[in-house]
C-alpha positions, 0 to 999 in steps of 0.5 A: 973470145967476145961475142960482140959482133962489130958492123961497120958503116960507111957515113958520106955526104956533101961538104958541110951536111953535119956528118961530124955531128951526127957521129959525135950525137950518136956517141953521146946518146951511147954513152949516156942516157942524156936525151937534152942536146943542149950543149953546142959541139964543135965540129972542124970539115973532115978532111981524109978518113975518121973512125969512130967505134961506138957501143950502144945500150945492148951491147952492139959495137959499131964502126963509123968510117966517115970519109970527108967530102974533099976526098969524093974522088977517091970514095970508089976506092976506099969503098970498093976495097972494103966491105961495109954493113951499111952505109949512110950518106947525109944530105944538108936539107938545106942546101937545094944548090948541092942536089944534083952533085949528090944526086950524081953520088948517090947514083955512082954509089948505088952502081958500084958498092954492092949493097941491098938498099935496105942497108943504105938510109939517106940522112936528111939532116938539118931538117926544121931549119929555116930554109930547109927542104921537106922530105917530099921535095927533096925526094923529088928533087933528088929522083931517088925513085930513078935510083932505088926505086923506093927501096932505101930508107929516109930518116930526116934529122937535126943533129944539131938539136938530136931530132930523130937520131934514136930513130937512126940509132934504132936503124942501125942496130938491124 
């Protein structure tokens, strides 16, 4: 029997906010030591449900269960039914015409999954793009403090060039 214990997590965000990317970045900081993110990915819109099983350096399995955002009606569903470790939900930085939709998920998520805070990290991705929001205003703009009251960590990222996704790496190995 192995000893390799398999957390499961739960990726959500808005259409477009680099969900795809940011899972198969993560896989290949796993299954590689390249740290240079040169190399363009292709990415296709999730539709339905993708499962991703990643192994990193020390040995931890993870399942990334990524819903697509045109299944949004149907995330209680899926996520009630299951039992998630963490859950991360991606946020395009630069997209402030999104904000009060994922507001809205981001307040119906914290209601009905029964989760601590501190398993949940809002991505905010796409960061250091041109026209991109800053974390501060996005905090702002997203009232995060009326949902968790300060309670749920923030990581801002670009999957695109692999900026700070070591450091979501990290997050999910505790």
């Amino acid at each position: 029997m192995s000893d390799i214990l398999t957390k499961k997590i739960l990726i959500l965000g808005s259409r477009w906010s680099g969900k795809s990317l940011l899972i198969k970045r993560l896989e290949e900081i796993c299954s590689s030591s390249k740290t240079n993110h040169d190399e363009f990915l292709y990415t296709t819109a999730t539709i339905g449900k993708t499962l991703t099983v990643i192994k990193n350096k020390r040995n931890q399995l993870f399942e990334l269960h990524e819903l697509g955002s045109t299944l949004g009606c149907l995330w209680k569903t899926f996520y009630m039914s299951t039992h998630f470790d963490k859950i991360i939900y991606v946020i395009d930085s630069t997209q402030p015409w999104s904000i009060s939709f994922t507001f809205e998920q981001l307040r119906e998520i914290c209601e009905q999954i029964p989760i601590k805070p501190k398993n949940i990290l809002l991505v905010f991705n796409k960061t250091n793009e041109i026209n991109s929001l800053n974390k501060a205003t996005l905090i702002e703009l997203l009232d995060l403090d009326s949902i968790w009251k300060g309670e749920v960590e923030i990581i801002e990222t670009n999957a695109r060039t692999g900026m700070n996704l070591s450091s979501l790496l990290d997050w999910l190995t505790h």
